[in-house]
C-alpha positions as CSV (number, residue, x, y, z in Angstrom):
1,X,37.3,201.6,192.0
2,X,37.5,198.7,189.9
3,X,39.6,198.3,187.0
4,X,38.5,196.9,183.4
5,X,38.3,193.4,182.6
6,X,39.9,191.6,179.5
7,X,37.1,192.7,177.5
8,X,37.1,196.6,178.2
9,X,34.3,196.7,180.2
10,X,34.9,196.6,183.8
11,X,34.7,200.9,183.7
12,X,31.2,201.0,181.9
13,X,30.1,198.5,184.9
14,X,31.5,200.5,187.6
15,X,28.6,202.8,186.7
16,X,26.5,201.9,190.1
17,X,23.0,201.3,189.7
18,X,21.6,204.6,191.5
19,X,23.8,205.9,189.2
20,X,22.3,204.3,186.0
21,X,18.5,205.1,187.6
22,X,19.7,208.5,188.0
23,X,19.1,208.8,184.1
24,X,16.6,206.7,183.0
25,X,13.8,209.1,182.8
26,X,16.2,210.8,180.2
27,X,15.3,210.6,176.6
28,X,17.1,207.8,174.7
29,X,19.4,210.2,172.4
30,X,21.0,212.2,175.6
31,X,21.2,209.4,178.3
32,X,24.7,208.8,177.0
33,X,26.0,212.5,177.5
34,X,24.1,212.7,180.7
35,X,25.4,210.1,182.8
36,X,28.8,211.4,181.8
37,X,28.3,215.0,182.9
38,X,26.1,213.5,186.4
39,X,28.5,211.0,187.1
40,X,31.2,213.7,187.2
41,X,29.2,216.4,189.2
42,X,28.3,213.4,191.3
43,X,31.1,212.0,191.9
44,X,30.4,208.6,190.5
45,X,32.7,207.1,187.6
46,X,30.3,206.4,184.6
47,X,30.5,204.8,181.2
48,X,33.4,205.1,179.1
49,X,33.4,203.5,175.3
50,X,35.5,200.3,175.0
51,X,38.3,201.9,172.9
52,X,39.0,204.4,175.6
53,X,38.6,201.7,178.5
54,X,42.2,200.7,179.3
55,X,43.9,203.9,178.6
56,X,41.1,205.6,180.9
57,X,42.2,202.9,183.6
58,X,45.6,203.5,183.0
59,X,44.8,207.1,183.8
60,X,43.0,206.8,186.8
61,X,45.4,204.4,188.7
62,X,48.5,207.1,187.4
63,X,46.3,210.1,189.3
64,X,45.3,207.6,192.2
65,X,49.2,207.2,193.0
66,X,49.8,210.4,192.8
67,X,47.1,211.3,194.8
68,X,48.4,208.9,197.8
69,X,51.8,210.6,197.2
70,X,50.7,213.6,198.2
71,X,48.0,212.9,200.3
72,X,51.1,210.9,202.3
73,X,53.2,214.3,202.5
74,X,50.1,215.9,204.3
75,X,49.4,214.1,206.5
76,X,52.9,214.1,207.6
77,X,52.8,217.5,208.0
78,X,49.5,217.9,209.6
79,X,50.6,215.0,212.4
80,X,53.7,217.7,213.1
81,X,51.0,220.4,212.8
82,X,48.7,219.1,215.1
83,X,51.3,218.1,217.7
84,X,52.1,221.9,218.2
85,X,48.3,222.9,217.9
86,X,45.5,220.0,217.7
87,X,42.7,222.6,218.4
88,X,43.6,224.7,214.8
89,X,44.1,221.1,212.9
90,X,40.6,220.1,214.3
91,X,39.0,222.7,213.3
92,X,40.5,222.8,209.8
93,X,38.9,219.3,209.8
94,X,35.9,220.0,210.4
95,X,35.5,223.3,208.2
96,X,36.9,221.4,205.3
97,X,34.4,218.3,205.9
98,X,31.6,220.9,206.1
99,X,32.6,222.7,203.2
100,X,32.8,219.7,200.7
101,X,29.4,218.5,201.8
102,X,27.7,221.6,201.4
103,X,29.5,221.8,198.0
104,X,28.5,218.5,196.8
105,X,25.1,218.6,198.3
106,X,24.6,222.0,195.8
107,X,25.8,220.0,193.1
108,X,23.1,216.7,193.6
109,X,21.1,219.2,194.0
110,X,21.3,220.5,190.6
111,X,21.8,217.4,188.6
112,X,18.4,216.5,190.0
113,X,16.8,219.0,188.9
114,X,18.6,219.1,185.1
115,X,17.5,215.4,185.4
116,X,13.7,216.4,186.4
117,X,14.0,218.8,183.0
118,X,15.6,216.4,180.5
119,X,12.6,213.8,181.4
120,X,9.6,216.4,181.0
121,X,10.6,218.2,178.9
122,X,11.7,215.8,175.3
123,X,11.6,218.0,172.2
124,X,11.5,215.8,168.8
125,X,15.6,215.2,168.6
126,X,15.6,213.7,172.1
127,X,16.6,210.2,170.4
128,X,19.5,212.3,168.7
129,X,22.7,212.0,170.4
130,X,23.9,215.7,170.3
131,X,27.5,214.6,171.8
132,X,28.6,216.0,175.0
133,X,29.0,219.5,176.7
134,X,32.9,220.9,176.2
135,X,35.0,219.7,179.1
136,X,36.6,223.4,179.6
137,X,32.1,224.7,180.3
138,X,32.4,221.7,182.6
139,X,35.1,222.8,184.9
140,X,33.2,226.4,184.8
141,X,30.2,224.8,185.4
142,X,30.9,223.3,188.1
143,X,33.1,226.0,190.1
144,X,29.7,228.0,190.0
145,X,27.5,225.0,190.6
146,X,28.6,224.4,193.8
147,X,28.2,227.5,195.6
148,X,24.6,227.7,194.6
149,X,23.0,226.9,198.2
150,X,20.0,229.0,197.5
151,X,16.5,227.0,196.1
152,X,16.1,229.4,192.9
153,X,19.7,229.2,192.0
154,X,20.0,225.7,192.0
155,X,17.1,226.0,189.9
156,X,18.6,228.1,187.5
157,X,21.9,226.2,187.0
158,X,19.8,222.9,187.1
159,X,18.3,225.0,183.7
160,X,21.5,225.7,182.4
161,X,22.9,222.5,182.7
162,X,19.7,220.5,181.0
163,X,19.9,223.1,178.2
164,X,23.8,222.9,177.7
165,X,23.0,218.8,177.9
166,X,20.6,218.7,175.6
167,X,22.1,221.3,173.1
168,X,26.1,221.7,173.5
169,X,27.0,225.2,173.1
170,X,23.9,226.9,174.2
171,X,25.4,228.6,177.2
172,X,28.9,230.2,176.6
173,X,31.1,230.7,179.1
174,X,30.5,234.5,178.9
175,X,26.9,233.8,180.2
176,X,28.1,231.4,182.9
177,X,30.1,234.0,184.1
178,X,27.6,236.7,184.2
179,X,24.6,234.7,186.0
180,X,27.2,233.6,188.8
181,X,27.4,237.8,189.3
182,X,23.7,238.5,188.8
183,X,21.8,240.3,191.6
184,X,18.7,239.8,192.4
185,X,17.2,243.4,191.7
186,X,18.8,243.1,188.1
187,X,17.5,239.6,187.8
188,X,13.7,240.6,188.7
189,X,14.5,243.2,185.6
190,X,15.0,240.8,183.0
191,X,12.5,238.7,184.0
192,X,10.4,241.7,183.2
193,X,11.7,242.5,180.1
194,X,12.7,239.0,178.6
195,X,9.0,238.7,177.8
196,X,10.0,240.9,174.8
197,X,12.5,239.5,173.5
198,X,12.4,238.1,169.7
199,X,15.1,237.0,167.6
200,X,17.5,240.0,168.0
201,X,15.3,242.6,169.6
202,X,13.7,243.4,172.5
203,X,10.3,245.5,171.4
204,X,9.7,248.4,173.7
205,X,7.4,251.4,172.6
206,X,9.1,254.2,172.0
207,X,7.3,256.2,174.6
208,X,8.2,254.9,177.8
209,X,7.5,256.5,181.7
210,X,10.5,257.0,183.9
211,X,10.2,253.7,185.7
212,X,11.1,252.2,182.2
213,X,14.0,254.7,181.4
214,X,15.7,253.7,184.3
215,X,15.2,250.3,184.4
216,X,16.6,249.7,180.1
217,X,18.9,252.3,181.5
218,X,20.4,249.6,183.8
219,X,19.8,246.3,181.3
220,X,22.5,248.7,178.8
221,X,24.9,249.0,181.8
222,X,25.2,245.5,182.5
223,X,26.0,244.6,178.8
224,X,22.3,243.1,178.0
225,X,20.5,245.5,175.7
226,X,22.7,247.9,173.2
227,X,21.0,251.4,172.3
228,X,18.5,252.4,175.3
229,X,19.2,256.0,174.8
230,X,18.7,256.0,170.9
231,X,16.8,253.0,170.1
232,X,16.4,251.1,167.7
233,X,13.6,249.9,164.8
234,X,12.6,246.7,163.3
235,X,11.0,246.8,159.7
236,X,8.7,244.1,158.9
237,X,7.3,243.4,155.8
238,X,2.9,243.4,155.0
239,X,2.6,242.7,151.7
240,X,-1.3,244.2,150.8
241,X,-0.7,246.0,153.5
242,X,-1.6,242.8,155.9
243,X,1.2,240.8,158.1
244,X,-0.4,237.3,160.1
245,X,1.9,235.2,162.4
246,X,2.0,232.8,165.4
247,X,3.7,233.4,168.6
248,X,3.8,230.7,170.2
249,X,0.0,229.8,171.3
250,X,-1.3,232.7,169.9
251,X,-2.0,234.2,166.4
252,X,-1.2,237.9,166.0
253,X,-2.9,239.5,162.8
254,X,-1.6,243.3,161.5
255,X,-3.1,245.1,159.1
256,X,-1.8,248.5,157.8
257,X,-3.3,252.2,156.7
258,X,-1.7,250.4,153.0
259,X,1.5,250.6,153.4
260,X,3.4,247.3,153.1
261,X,6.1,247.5,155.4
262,X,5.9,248.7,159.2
263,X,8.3,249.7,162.0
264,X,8.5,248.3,165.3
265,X,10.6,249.8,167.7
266,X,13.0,248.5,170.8
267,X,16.5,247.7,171.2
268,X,19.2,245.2,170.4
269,X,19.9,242.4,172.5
270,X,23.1,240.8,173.3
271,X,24.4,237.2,172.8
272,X,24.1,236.9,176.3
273,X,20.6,237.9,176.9
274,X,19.6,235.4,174.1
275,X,21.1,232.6,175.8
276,X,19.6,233.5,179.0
277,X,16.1,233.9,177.3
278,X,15.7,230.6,176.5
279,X,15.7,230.5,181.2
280,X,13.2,232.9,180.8
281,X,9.0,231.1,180.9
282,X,7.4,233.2,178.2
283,X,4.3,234.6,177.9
284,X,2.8,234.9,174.7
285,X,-0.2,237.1,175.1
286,X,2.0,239.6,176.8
287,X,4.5,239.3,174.0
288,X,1.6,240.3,171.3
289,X,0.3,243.2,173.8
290,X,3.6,244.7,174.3
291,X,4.5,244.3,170.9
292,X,1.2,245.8,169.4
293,X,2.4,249.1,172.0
294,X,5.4,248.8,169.9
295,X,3.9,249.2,166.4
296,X,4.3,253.0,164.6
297,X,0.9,254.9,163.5
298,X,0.9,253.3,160.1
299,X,-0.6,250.2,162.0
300,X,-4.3,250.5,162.2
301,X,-5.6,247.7,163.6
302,X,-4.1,244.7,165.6
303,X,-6.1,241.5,166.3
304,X,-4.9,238.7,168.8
305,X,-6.3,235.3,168.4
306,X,-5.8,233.1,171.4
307,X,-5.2,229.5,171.8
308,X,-8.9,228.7,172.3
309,X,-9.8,230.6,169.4
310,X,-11.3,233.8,170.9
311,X,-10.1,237.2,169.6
312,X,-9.2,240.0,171.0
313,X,-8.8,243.7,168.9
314,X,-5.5,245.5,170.3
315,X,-5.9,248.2,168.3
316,X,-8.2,249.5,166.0
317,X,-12.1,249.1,165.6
């Protein structure tokens, strides 16, 4: 690795140019952070400001020595190892050479695809510089990173790694900790029910078939949802007796027997299920139908205007 010149630079242009390509889809405001973090789960050495440069160097070349030191002892040892039993060393070998590509393959693997998300998707603070993701999530990130071999959970940590990118702080270490334990038949059950989710509730009508019971039964267990076996209620306010809002694409318009409040009912989600959520592709005309099933009797009537401008009545005549 090359060290710094005279002028503090020699780090920021070790950055290699696949590496610097890597990000420049990125919006402007997070191509800073982002070559950090995918230089690190790359294993290239990207930019580091001017001030830091030298001590940076200094650093490095202190772990490099280090490194040789004790790379030196092993290898010592593994000669008188392998002298007694060359078979076990080779095969050592070769499962530890197998084991770190398939490791950082996972990892490429999901900086591309964080990389893919940060260039589509550029909300209006993209030019902001948000600073970078805590280095203690990074080590955590990265333990779990690596063992995701499988398409869809590469995918998911490429998701979580683009979001904690673009917004540091949006995935706690809580969450990391419970996707890297997440089944799949518990995963197809959020997916299911993350559709309902708004805010601090997850809207469920109160009456609910046995397929339902069981399955919020099993969301409450795993620490996602609090108060499946009482439930809860959300008061919202219809002054006139008349309540009109968007979701998302769509326009959902309530009116009321006269009263000017209403109840909708479901339960309380967690911190962690609102981080995970945000994972979570919504669907907003299956958010206003669920919600409308929701809604107590003194709702009388429940309109849902769509994206194109077409209305639908959900209730009501």
């Amino acid at each position: 690795m090359s060290r710094p010149d005279d002028d503090g630079k020699g780090l920021v242009e070790a950055a290699t140019e696949q590496g610097l390509a890597f990000v420049s889809g990125v919006p402007a405001g997070l191509q800073r952070s982002a070559k950090r973090v995918f230089g690190r789960l790359l294993g290239r050495w990207v930019a580091v400001p001017n001030a830091r440069a030298r001590a940076e160097a200094q650093k490095i070349d202190d772990e490099t020595a280090a490194r040789s030191l004790v790379m030196q002892k092993i290898v010592e040892a593994a000669a008188l190892k392998a002298a007694a039993d060359p078979t076990l060393v080779d095969r050592a070998l070769n499962n530890f050479l197998a084991d770190t590509l398939r490791r950082q393959e996972n990892k490429d693997a999901i900086t591309q695809t964080a990389e893919e998300l940060l260039s589509q998707n550029q909300p209006e603070q993209s030019e902001i510089d948000p600073g970078d993701p805590d280095p203690d999530w990074l080590n955590v990130f990265e333990a779990h990173a690596e063992r995701a071999s499988g398409e869809n959970l590469r995918l998911l940590w490429g998701k979580i790694l683009a979001g904690e990118i673009r917004r540091p702080g949006s995935f706690s270490l809580s969450t990391l900790r419970f996707l890297s334990e997440l089944d799949h038949s518990l995963a197809k059950k959020f997916n299911k029910y993350a559709l309902f989710i708004e805010g601090d509730m997850m809207y469920i009508p109160k009456k609910k078939d046995q397929t339902s019971i069981r399955e919020i039964a099993e969301l409450e267990e795993a620490g996602l949802v609090v108060g499946a076996s009482a439930g809860y209620s959300n008061t919202l306010q219809s002054p006139g007796g008349e309540l009109k809002f968007r979701r998302g694409s769509c326009i959902v318009f309530i009116k009321t027997s006269g009263q000017e409040s209403f109840k909708a009912s479901g339960l309380m989600v967690t911190r962690v299920t609102k981080e995970i959520k945000s994972l979570v592709t919504s669907d907003d005309e299956m958010w206003c139908r669920n919600f409308e099933a929701a809604l107590d009797a003194t709702v009388v009537r429940v309109e849902l205007i769509k994206a194109n401008g077409a209305v639908e009545v959900l209730r009501g005549k």
